[in-house]
GUFIMAR-699973 format. One record per residue: y, z, x negated of N, C-alpha, C, CB in turn; residue in one letter. Coordinates in steps of 0.2 Angstrom, whole numbers, plus 2048, in hexadecimal, padded with zeros to 3 digits. Atoms other than C-alpha are relative to their C-alpha. Glycine has a CB too. Example, Ala and Ser with C-alpha at 12.3 -4.5 7.8 and 13.67 -1.06 7.14 Angstrom:
<vexnus>
ny:7FA, nz:800, nx:7FC, cay:7EA, caz:827, cax:7C2, cy:806, cz:800, cx:7FC, cby:800, cbz:806, cbx:805, aa:a
ny:7FA, nz:7FF, nx:804, cay:7FB, caz:824, cax:7BC, cy:805, cz:803, cx:804, cby:802, cbz:7F9, cbx:7FE, aa:s
</vexnus>
This chain:
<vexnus>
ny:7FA, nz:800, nx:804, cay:5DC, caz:74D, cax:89A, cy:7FE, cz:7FF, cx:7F9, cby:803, cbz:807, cbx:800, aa:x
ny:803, nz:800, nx:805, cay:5D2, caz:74D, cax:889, cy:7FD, cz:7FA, cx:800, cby:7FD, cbz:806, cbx:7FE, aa:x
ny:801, nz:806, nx:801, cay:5CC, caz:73D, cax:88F, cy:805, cz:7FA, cx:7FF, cby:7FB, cbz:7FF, cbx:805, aa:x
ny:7FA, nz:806, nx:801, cay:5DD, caz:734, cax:890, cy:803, cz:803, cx:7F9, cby:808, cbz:800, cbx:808, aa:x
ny:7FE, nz:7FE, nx:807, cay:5E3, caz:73E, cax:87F, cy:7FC, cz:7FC, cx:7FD, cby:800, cbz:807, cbx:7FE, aa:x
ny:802, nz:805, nx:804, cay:5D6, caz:736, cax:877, cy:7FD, cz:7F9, cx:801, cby:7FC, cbz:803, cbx:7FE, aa:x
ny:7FF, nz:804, nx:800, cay:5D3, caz:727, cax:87E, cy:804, cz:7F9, cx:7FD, cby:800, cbz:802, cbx:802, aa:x
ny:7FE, nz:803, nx:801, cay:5E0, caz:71D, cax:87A, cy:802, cz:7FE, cx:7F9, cby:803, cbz:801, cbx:804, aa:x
ny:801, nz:800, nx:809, cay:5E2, caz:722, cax:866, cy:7FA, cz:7FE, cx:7FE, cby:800, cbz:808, cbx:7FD, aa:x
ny:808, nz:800, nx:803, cay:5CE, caz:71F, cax:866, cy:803, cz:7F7, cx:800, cby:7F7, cbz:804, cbx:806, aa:x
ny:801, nz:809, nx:801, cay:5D2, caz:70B, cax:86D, cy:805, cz:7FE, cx:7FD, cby:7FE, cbz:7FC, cbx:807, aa:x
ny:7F9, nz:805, nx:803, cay:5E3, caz:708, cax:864, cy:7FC, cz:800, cx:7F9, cby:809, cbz:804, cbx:800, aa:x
ny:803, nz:7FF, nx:806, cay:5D8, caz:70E, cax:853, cy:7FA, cz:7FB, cx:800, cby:7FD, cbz:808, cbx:7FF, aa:x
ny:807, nz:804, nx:802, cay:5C8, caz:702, cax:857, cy:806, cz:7F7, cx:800, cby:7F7, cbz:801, cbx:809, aa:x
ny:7FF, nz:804, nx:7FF, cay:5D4, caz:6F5, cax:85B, cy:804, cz:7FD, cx:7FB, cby:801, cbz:7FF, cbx:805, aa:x
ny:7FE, nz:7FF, nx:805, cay:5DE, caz:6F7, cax:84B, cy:7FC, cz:7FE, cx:7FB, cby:802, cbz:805, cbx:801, aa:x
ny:805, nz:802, nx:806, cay:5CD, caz:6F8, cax:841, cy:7FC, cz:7FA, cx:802, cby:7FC, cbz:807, cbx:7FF, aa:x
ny:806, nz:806, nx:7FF, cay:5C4, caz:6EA, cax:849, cy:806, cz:7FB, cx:803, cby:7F7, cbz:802, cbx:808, aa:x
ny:7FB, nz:806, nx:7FC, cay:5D2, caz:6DB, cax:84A, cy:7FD, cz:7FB, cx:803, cby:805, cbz:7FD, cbx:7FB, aa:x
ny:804, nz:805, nx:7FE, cay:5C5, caz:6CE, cax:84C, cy:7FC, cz:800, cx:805, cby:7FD, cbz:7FF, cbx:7FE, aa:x
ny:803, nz:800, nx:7FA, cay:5BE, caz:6D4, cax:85D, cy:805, cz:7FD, cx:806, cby:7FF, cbz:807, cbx:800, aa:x
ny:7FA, nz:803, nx:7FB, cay:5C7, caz:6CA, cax:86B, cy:7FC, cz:804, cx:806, cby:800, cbz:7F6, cbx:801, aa:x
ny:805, nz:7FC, nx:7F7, cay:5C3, caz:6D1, cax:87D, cy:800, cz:7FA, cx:805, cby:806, cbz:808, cbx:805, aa:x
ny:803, nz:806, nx:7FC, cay:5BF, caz:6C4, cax:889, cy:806, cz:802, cx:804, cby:7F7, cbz:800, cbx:803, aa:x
ny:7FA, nz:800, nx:7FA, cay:5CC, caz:6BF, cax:893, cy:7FB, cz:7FB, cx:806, cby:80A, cbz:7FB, cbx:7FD, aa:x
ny:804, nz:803, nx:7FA, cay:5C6, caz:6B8, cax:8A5, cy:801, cz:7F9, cx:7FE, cby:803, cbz:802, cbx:807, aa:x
ny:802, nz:809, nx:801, cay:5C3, caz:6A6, cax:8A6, cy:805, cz:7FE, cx:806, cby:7F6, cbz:7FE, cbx:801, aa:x
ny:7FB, nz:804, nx:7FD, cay:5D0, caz:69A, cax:8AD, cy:7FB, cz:7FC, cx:803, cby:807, cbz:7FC, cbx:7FB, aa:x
ny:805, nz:803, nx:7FA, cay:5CC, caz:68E, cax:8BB, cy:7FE, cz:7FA, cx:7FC, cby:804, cbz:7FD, cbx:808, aa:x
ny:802, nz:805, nx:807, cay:5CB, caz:681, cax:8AC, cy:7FC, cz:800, cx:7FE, cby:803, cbz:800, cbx:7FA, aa:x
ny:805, nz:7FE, nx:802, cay:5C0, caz:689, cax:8A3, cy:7F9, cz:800, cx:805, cby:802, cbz:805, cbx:7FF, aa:x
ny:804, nz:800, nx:7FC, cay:5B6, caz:68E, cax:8B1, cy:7FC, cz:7F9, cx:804, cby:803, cbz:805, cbx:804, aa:x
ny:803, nz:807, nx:7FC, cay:5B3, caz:67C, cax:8B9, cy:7FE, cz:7FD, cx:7F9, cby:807, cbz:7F9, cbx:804, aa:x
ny:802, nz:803, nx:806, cay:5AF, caz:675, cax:8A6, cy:7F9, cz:804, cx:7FF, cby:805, cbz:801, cbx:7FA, aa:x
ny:808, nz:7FB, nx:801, cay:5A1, caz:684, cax:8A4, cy:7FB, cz:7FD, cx:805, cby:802, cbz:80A, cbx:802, aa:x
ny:806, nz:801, nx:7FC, cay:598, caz:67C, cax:8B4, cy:7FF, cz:7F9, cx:800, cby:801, cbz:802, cbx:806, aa:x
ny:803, nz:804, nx:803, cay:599, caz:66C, cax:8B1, cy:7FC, cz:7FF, cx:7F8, cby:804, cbz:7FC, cbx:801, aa:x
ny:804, nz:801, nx:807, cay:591, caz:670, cax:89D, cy:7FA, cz:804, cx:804, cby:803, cbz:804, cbx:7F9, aa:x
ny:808, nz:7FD, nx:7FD, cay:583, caz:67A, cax:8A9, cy:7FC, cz:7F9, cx:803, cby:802, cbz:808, cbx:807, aa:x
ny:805, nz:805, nx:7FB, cay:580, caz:66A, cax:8B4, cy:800, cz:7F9, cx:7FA, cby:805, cbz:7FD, cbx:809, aa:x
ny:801, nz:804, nx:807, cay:580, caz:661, cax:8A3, cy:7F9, cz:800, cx:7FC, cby:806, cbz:802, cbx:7FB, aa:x
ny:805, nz:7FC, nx:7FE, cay:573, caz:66D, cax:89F, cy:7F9, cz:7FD, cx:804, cby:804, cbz:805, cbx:804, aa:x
ny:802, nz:800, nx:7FD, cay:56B, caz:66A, cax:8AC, cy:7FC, cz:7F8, cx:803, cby:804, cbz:805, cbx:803, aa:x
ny:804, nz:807, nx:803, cay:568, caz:657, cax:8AB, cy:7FE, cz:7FE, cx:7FB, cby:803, cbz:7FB, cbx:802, aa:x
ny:806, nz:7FF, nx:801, cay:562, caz:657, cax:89E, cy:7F9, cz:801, cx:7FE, cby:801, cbz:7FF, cbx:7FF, aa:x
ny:804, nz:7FC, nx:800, cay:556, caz:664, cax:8A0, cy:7FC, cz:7FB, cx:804, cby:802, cbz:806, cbx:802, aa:x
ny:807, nz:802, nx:7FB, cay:54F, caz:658, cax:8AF, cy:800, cz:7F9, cx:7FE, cby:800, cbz:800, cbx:809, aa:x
ny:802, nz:808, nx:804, cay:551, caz:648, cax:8A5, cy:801, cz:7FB, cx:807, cby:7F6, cbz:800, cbx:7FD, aa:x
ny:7F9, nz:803, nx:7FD, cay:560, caz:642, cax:8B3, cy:802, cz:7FE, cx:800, cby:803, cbz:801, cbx:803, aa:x
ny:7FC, nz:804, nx:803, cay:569, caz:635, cax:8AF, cy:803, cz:7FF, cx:805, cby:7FE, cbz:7FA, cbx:7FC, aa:x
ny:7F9, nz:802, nx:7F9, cay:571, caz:632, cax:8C1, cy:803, cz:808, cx:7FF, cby:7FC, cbz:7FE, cbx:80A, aa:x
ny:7FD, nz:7FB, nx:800, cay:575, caz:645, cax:8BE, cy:806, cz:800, cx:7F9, cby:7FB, cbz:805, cbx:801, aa:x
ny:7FD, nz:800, nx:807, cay:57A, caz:643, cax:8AC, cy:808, cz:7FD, cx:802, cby:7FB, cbz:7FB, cbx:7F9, aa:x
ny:7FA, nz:805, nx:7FF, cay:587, caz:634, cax:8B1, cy:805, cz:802, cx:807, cby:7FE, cbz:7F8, cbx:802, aa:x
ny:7F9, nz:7FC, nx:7FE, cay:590, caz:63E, cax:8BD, cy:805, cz:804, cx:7FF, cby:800, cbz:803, cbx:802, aa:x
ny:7FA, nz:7FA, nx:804, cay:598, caz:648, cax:8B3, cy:805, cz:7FD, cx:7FA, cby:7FB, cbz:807, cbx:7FD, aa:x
ny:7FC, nz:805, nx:805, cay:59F, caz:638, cax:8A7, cy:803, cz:7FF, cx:806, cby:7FE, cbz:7FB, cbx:7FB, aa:x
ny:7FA, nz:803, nx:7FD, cay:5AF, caz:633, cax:8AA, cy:7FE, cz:7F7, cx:801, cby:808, cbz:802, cbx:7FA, aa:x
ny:801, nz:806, nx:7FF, cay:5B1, caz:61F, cax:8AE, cy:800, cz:7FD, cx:7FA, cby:804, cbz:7FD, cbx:805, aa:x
ny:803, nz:803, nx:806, cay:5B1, caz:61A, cax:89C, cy:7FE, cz:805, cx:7FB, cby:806, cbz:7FB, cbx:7FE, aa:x
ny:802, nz:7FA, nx:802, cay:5A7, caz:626, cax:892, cy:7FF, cz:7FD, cx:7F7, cby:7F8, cbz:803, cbx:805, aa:x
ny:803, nz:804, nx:808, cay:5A1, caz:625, cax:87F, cy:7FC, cz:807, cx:7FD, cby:809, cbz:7FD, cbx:7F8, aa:x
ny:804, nz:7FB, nx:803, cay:592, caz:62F, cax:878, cy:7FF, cz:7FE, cx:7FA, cby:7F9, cbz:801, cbx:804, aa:x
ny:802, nz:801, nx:805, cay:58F, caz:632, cax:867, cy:7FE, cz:803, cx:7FC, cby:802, cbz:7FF, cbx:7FF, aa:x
ny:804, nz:7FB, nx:800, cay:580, caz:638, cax:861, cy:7FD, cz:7FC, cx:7F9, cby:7FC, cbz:801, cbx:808, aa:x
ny:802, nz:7FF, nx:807, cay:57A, caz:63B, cax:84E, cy:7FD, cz:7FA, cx:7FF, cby:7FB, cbz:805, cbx:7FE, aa:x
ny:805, nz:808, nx:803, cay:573, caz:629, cax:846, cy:800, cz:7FD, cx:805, cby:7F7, cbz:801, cbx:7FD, aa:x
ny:800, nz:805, nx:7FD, cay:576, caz:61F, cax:854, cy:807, cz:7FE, cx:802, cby:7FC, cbz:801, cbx:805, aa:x
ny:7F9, nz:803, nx:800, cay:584, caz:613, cax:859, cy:803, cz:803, cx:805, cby:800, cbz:7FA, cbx:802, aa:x
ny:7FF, nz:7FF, nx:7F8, cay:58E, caz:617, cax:867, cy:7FE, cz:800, cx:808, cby:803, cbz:7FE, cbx:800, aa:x
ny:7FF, nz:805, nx:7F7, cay:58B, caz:615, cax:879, cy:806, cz:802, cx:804, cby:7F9, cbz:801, cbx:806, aa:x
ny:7F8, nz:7FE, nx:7FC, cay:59D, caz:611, cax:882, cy:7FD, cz:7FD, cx:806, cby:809, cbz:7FC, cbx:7FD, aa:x
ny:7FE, nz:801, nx:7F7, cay:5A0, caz:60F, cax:894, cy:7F9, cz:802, cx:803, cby:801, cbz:7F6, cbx:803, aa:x
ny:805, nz:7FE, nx:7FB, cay:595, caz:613, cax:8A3, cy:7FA, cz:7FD, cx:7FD, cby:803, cbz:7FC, cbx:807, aa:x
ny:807, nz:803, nx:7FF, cay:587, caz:608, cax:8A0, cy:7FD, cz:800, cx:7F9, cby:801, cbz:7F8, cbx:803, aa:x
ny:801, nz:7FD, nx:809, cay:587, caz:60C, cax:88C, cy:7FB, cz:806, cx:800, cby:807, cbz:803, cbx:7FC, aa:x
ny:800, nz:7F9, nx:7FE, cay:587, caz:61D, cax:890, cy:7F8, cz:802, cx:804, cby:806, cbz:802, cbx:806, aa:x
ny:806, nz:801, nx:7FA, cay:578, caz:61B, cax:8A0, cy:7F9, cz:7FD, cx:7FA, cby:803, cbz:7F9, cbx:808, aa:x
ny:804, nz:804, nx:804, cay:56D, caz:610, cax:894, cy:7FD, cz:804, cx:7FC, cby:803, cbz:7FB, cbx:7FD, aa:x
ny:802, nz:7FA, nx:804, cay:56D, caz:620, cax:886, cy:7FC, cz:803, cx:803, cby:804, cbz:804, cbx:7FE, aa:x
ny:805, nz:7F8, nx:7FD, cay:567, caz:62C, cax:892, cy:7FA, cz:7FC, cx:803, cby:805, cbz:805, cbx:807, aa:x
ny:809, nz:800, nx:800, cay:558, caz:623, cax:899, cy:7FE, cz:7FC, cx:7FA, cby:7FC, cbz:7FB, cbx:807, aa:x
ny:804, nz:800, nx:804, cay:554, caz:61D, cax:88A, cy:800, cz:807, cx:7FC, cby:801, cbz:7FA, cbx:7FD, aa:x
ny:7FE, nz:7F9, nx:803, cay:556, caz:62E, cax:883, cy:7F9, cz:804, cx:805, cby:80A, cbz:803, cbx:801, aa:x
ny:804, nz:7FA, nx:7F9, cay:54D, caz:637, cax:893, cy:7F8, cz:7FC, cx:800, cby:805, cbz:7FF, cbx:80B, aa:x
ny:806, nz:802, nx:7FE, cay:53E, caz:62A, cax:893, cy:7FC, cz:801, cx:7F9, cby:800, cbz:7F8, cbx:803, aa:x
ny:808, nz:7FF, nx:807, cay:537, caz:62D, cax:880, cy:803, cz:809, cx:7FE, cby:801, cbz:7F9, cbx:7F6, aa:x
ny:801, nz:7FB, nx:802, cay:53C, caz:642, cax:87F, cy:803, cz:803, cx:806, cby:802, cbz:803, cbx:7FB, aa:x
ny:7FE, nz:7FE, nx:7FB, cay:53F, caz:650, cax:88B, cy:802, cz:806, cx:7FC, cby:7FC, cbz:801, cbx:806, aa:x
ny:7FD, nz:7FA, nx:804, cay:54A, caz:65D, cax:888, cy:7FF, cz:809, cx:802, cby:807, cbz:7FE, cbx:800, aa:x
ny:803, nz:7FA, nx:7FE, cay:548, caz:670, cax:889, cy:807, cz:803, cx:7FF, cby:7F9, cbz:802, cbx:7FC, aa:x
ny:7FA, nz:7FF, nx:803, cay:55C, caz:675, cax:886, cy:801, cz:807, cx:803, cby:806, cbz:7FA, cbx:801, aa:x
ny:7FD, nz:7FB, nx:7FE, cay:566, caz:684, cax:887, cy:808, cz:7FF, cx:7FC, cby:7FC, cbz:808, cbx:7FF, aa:x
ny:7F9, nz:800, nx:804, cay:579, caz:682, cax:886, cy:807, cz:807, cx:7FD, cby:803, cbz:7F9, cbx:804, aa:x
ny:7FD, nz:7FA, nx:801, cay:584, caz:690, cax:87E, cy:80A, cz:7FC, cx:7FD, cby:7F9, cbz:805, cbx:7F9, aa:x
ny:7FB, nz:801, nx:800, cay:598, caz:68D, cax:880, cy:804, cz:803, cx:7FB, cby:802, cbz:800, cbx:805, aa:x
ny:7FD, nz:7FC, nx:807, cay:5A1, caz:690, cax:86F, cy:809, cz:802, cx:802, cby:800, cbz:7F9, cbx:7F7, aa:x
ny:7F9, nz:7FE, nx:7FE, cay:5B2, caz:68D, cax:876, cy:803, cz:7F9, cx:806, cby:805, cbz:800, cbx:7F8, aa:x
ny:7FD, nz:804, nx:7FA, cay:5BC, caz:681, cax:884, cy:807, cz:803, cx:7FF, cby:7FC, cbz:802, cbx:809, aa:x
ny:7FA, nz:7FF, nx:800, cay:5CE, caz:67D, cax:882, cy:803, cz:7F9, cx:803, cby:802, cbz:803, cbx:7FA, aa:x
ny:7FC, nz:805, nx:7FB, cay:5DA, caz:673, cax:88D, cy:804, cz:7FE, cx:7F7, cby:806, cbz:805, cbx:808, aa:x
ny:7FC, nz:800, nx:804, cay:5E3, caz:668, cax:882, cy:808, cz:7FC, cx:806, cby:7FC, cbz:7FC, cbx:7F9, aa:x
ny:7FB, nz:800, nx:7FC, cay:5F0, caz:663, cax:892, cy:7FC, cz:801, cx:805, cby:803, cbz:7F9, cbx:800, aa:x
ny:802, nz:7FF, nx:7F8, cay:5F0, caz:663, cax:8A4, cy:7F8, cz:7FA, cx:801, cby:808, cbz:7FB, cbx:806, aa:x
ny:805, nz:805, nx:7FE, cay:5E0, caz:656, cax:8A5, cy:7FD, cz:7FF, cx:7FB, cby:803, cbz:7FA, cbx:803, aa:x
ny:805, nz:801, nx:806, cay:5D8, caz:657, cax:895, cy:7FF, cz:807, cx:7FE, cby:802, cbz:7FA, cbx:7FA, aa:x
ny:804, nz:7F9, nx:804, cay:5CE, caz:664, cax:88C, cy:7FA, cz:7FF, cx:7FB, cby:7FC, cbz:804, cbx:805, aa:x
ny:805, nz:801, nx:804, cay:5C1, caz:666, cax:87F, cy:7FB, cz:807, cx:801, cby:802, cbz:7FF, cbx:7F8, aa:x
ny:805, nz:7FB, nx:7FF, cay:5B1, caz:670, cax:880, cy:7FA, cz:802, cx:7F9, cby:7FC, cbz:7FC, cbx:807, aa:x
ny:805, nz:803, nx:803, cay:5A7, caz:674, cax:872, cy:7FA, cz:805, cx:800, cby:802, cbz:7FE, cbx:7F9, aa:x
ny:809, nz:7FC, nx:7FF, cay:593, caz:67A, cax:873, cy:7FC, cz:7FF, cx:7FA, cby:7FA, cbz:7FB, cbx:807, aa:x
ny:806, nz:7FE, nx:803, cay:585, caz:67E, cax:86A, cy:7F9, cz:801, cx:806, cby:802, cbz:808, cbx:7FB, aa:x
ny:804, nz:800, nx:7FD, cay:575, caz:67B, cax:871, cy:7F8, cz:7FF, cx:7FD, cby:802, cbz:7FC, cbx:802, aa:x
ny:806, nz:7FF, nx:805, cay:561, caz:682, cax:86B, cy:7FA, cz:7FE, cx:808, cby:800, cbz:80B, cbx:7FB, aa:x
ny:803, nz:803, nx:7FB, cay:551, caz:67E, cax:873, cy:7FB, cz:7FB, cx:7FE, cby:804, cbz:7FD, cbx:805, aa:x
ny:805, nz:804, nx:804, cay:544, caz:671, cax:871, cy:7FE, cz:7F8, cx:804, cby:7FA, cbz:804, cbx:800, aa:x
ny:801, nz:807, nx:7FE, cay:541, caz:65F, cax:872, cy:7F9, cz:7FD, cx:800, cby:804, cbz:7FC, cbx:7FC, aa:x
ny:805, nz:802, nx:7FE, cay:530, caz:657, cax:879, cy:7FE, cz:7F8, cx:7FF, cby:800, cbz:802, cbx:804, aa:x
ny:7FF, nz:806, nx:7FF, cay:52C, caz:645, cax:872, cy:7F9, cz:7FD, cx:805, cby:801, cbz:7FE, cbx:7F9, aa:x
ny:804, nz:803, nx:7FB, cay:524, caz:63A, cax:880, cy:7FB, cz:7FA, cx:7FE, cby:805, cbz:7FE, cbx:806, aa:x
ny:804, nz:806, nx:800, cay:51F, caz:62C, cax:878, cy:7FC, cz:801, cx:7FA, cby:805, cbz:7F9, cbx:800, aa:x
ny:806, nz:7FF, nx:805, cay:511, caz:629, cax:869, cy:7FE, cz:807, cx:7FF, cby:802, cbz:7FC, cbx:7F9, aa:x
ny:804, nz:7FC, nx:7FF, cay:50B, caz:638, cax:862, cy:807, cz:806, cx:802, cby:7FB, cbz:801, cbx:7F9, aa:x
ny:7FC, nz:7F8, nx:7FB, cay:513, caz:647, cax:86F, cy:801, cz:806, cx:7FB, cby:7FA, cbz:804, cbx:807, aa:x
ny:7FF, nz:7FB, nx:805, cay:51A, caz:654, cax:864, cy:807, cz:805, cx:803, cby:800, cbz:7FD, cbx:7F9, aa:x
ny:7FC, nz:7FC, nx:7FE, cay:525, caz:663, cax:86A, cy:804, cz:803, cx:7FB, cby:7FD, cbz:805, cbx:804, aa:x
ny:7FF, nz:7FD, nx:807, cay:532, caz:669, cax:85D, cy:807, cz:803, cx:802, cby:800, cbz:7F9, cbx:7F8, aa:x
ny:7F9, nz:7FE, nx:7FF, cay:541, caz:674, cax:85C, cy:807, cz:7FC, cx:800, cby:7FF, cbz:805, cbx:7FB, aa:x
ny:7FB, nz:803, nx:7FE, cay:552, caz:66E, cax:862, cy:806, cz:802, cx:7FF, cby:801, cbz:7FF, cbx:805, aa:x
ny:7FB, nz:7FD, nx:803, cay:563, caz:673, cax:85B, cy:807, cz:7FC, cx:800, cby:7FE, cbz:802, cbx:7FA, aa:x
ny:7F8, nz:806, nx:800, cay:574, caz:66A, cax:85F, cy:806, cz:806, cx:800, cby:802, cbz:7FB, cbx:809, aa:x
ny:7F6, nz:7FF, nx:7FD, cay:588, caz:66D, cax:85E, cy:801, cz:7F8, cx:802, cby:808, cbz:804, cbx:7F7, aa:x
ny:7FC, nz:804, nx:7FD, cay:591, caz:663, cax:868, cy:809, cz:801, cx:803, cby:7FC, cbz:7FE, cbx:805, aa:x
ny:7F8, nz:7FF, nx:800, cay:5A4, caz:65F, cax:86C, cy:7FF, cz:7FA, cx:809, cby:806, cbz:7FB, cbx:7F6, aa:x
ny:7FF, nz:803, nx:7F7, cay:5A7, caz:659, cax:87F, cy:808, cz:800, cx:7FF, cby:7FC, cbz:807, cbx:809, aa:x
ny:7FB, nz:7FF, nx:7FF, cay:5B8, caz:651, cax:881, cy:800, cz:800, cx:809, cby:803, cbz:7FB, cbx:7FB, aa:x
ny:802, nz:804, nx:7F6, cay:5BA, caz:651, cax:895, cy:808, cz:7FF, cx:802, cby:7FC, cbz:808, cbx:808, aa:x
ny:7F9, nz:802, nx:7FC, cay:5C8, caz:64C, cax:8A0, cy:800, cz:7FF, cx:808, cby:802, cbz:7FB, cbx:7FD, aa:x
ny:801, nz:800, nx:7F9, cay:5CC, caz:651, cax:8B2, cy:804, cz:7FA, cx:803, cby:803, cbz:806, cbx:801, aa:x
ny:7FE, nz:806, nx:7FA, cay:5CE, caz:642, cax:8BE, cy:805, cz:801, cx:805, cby:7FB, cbz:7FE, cbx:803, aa:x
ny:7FC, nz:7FF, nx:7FA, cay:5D9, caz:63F, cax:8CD, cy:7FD, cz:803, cx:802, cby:802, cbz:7FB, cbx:804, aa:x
ny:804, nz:7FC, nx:7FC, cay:5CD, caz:648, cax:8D7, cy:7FE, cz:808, cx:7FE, cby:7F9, cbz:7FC, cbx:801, aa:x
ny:7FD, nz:7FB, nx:804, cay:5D1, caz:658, cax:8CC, cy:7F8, cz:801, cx:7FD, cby:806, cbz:807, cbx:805, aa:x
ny:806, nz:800, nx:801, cay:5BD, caz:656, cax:8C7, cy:800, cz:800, cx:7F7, cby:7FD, cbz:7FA, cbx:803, aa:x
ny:801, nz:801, nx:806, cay:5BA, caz:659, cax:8B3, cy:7FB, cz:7FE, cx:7FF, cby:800, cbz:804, cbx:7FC, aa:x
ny:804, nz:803, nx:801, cay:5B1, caz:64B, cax:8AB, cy:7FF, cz:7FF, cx:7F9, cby:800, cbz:7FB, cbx:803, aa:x
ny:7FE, nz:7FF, nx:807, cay:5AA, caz:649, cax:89B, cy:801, cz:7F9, cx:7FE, cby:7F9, cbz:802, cbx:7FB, aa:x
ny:7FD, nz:808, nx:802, cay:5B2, caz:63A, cax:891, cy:7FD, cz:800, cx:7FA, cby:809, cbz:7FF, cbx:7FE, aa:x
ny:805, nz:803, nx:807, cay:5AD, caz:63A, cax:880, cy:7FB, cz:808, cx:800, cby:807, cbz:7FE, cbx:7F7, aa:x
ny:806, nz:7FB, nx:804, cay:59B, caz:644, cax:879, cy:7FD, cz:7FE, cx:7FC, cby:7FC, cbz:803, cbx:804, aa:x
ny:802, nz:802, nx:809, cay:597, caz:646, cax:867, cy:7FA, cz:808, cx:800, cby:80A, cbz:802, cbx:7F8, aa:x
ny:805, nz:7F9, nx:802, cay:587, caz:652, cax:864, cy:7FE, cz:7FD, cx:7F7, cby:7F7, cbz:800, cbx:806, aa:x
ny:805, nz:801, nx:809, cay:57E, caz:654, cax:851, cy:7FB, cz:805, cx:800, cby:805, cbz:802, cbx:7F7, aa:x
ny:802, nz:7FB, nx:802, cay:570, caz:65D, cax:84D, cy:801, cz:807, cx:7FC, cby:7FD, cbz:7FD, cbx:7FE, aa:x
ny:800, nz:7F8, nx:806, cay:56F, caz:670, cax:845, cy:7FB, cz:801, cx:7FC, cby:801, cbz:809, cbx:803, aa:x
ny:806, nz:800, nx:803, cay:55E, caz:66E, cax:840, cy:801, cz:7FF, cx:7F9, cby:7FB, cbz:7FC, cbx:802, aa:x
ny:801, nz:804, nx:807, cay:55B, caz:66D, cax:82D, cy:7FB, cz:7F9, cx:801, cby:7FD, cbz:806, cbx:7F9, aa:x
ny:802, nz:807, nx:801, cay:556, caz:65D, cax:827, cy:7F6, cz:801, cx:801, cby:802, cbz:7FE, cbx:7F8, aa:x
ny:80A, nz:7FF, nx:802, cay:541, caz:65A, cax:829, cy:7FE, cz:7FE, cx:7F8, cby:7FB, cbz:7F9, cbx:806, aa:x
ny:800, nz:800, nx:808, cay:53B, caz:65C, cax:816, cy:7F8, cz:7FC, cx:802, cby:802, cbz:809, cbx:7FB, aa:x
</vexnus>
C-alpha cells in the first residue's frame, strides 16, 4: 500500500522535474529493418565487402563523401568502395542518433560513427576515425529498405 501511495507522486514529480527525459518507446517494424540493414552496413565495411556494401543500395544510389565528388549509380557507387577498401581498412562502430520515416517507402536515418582507419598503401599508419552520416533509404517493391542517397563528414578536428 505505501508503495502505490508513493509511487505514483514520486514519478509524476520526476517527470514534471526532468521534461527532457523521453522513455523509449519500442521500435516499429520500420525502424527495426533500417537498424539491420545500418548493422550490415557495419558490417561490410568492417570486411572491406563491396559485394555486401552494394546490397543494400538501392538501383540508382549517390554517395557523398567529404572532399570528393560524388559517385552516382551502381557502378559510381561500386568503384568508391574498392577503391576506398583497397588503400584503408576500417575498424568502425556505428551508433543510431535517430530514424524517421518520411512516407510509406522512404525514411532517413542519421549515425554517428567512431573507430579507426588503417591506411594500406605507402607508409601504413592506423589513426582514429570519427564520422556522422545521413542515410536517405527507400523501401522497394520487394518491401526491402535500401540505401539511396549517403552523405558522411568527418568529426575529427582538423590535422594541425
Amino acid at each position: 500500500m505505501l508503495f502505490r501511495t508513493l509511487f505514483f507522486p514520486v514519478l509524476f514529480a520526476a517527470s514534471v522535474a526532468l521534461p527532457d527525459v523521453a522513455f523509449a518507446a519500442p521500435l516499429s517494424n520500420t525502424d527495426r529493418a533500417i537498424t539491420q540493414q545500418l548493422h550490415r552496413y557495419e558490417q561490410g565495411l568492417n570486411s572491406s565487402d563491396t559485394d555486401a556494401i552494394m546490397s543494400l543500395y538501392d538501383d540508382a544510389p549517390v554517395v557523398m563523401a567529404q572532399n570528393a565528388p560524388p559517385a552516382v549509380g551502381r557502378e559510381g557507387v561500386r568503384n568508391a568502395y574498392t577503391h576506398a577498401f583497397g588503400a584503408v581498412r576500417l575498424n568502425v562502430r556505428f551508433s543510431i542518433d535517430e530514424i524517421k520515416p518520411l512516407s510509406r517507402d522512404w525514411a532517413f536515418a542519421r549515425t554517428h560513427s567512431t573507430g579507426t582507419i588503417e591506411t594500406l598503401t605507402g607508409k601504413r599508419s592506423t589513426q582514429p576515425e570519427a564520422n556522422q552520416e545521413l542515410f536517405i533509404l527507400h523501401r522497394g517493391p520487394d518491401g526491402i529498405w535500401r540505401v539511396a542517397r549517403y552523405s558522411f563528414s568527418t568529426t575529427n578536428p582538423p590535422a594541425v
